[in-house]
N, C-alpha and C positions, 0 to 999 in steps of 0.2 A: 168355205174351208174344206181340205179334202181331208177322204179319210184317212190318209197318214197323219198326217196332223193330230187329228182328233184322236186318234186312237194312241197317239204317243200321249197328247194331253191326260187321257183317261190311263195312263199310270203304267207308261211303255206295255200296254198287255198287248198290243197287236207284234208282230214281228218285224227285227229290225238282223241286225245282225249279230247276233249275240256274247250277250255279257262285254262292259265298257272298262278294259284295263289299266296297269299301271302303264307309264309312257317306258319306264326305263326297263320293265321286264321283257324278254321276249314274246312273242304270242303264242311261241308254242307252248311254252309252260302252264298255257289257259287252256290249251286245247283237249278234250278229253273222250272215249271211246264211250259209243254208247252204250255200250254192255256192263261197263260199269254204275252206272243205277239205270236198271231195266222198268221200274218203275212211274219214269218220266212219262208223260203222254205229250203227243205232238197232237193239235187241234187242227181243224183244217185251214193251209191258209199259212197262219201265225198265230200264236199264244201255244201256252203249256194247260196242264195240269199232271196229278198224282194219284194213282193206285191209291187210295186205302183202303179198300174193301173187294175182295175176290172181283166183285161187281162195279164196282163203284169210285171214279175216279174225281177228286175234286179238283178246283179252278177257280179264276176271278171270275163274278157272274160279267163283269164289259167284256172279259175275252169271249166271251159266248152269245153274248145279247144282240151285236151288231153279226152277227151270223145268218146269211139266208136260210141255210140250214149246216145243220150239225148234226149231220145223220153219220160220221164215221171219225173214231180218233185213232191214233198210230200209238199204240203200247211193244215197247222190247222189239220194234221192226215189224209187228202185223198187225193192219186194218181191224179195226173193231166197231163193229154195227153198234150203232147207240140207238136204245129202249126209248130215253127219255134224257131230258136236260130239267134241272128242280131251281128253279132260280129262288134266292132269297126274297121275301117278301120284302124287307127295306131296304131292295134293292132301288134307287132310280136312275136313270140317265142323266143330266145335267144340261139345263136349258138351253136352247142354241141362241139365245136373246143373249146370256148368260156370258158363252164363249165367246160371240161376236165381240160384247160389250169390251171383253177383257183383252181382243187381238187390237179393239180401235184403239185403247185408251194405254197397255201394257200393265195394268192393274190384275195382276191375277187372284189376288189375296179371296176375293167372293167364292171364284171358281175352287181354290184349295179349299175352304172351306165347306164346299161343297161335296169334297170328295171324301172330305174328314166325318160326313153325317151320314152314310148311306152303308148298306150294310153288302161288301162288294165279292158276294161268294156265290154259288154254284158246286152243287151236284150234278153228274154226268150217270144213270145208268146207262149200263152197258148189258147190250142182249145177251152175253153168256157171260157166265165165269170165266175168269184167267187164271186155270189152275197153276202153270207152270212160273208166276210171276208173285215173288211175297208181296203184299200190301206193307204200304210206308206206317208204323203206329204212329199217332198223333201228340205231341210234347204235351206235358202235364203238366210243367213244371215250370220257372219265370225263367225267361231266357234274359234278363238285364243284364250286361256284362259279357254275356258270354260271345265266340267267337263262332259265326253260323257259314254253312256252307254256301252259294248259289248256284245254277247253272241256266242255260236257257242258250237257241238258236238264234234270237234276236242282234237286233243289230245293234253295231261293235265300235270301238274307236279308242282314244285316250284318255284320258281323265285330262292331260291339257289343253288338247283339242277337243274332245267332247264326241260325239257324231253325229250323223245326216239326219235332218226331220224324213227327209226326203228318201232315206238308202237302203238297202233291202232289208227286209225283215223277216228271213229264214236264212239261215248260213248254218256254217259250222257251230256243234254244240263246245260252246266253254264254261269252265266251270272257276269257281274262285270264292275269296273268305271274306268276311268282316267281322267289324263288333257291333251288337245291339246294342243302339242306345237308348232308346226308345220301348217301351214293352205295358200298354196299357189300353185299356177299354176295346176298340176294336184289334186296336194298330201296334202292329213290330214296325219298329225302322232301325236305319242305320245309314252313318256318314262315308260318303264318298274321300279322304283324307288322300291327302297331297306327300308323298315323299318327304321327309324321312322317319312323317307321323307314321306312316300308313304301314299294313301289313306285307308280307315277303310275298303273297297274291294278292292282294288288294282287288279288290271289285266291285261295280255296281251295274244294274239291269241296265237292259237298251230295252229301245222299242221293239214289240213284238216278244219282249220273255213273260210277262204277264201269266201270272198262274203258273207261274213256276213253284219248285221250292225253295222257302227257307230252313236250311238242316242245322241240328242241336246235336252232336254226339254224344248217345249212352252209352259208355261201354264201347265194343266194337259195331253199335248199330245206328244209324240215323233215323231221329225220328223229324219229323215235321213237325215245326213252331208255329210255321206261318206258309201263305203262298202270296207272292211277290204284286204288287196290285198297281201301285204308283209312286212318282217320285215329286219333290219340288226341284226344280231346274232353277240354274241359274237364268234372271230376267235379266237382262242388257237391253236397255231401251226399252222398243215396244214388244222386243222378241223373247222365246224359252231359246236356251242354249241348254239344250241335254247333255248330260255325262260329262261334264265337267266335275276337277275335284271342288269338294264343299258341298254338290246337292246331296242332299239326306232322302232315301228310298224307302218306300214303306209299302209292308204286306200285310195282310188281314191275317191278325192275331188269332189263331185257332182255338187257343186255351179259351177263350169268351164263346164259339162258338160250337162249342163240344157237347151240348146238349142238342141242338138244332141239326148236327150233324149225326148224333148219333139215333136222336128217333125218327128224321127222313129215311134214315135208312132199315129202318127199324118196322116202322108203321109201312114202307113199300113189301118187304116183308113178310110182313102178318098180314097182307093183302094178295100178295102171290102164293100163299099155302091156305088162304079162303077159296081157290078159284080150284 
């Protein structure tokens, strides 16, 4: 299997072309400047993550795991030397007996299942502070219902046609809404909806947004609910057909992991003012 594949499998976090639209909207109305959330990080390569911390940006730990290295990420347009990568301990990979099994037979249900148990986050330090860049605050609150933002470089297409396992996955940054359906134990998700269910942007992740954000607005500020991890695709036969409308996307629900977030960074820390 190559690793486009695999890494769309593992919850579009590698790059594809970004963010997968309505058919009947234009594309420009997806299309959005970077300087508008300066907080995004581009990973090397493909995948996202988020500032939340002067230091410290978060991501799905697969966007980072299959990395030779990940010695540098792109914050607000400049390179940033990375200290360290903190992967979660219940983080694991997914068997390749596992995947084979599910490409021979078209049974994916084991493999979803599999993604549904594993805990798919990642810390990034970063060698210096980013003074000139706020950190995203993290959602406190149940996002069920509510209407969340997304954005990501990955790769892009319709919700009727879907797009390419195959097709780049670094492009232009687009951005677009949904509604949570979904909001419990690790996992946010939300439905990809077909015209004239679906929202005035409607959106769902391609391959390669992985470790993006999912944004909650308080007030005039976005905070982060979740960052974007994987999706169920629609199965035809023995194949996934991505970004079709009906697949439901899901990101690692950060409200579950706000204490693991908050003393990694906490205990790095108290260990950099020991030295």
């Amino acid at each position: 299997m190559t690793r486009s594949i695999l890494l769309f499998l593992l919850a579009c976090a590698a790059p594809a072309s970004a963010v997968v639209i309505r058919d009947d909207v234009p594309d420009i109305r997806y299309r959005m400047p970077a300087s508008e959330f300066p907080a995004l990080a581009d990973l090397p390569g493909e995948g996202h993550g988020v500032l939340v911390a002067s230091q410290w940006v978060l991501t799905a730990a697969h966007a980072v795991s299959w990395q030779p290295s990940a010695d540098v990420v792109v914050v607000a347009g400049t390179p940033r030397a990375v200290q360290q990568v903190v992967i979660h301990p219940g983080y694991k990979k997914p068997p390749q007996t596992m995947i084979d099994a599910a490409l021979k037979s078209g049974d994916w249900e084991s493999f979803f299942k599999f993604l549904e148990s594993i805990d798919d986050i990642a810390l990034i330090q970063l060698a210096d502070p980013i003074p000139d860049v706020a950190p995203v605050p993290i959602y406190e609150g149940s996002a069920l219902g509510k209407i969340v933002r997304i954005m990501g470089r990955g790769a892009t297409g319709t919700g009727a046609k879907g797009h390419p396992l195959q097709g780049p996955n670094r492009t232009d940054l687009r951005h677009g809404y949904n509604r949570i359906t979904v909001s419990a134990g690790r996992w946010i998700g939300y439905r990809f909806d077909e015209p004239p269910k679906a929202l005035p942007l409607e959106a769902s992740i391609g391959s390669g947004d992985s470790g993006g954000p999912i944004l909650v607005a308080v007030g005039a500020t976005w905070h982060l609910a979740g960052i974007n991890a994987w999706k169920r695709g629609l199965v035809i036969g023995n194949a996934v057909h991505p970004g079709r409308y009906g697949e439901t996307s899901y990101g690692v629900r950060l409200a579950h992991y706000a204490d693991w977030i908050e003393q990694t960074i906490a205990a790095d820390t108290a260990i950099a003012e020991l030295r």
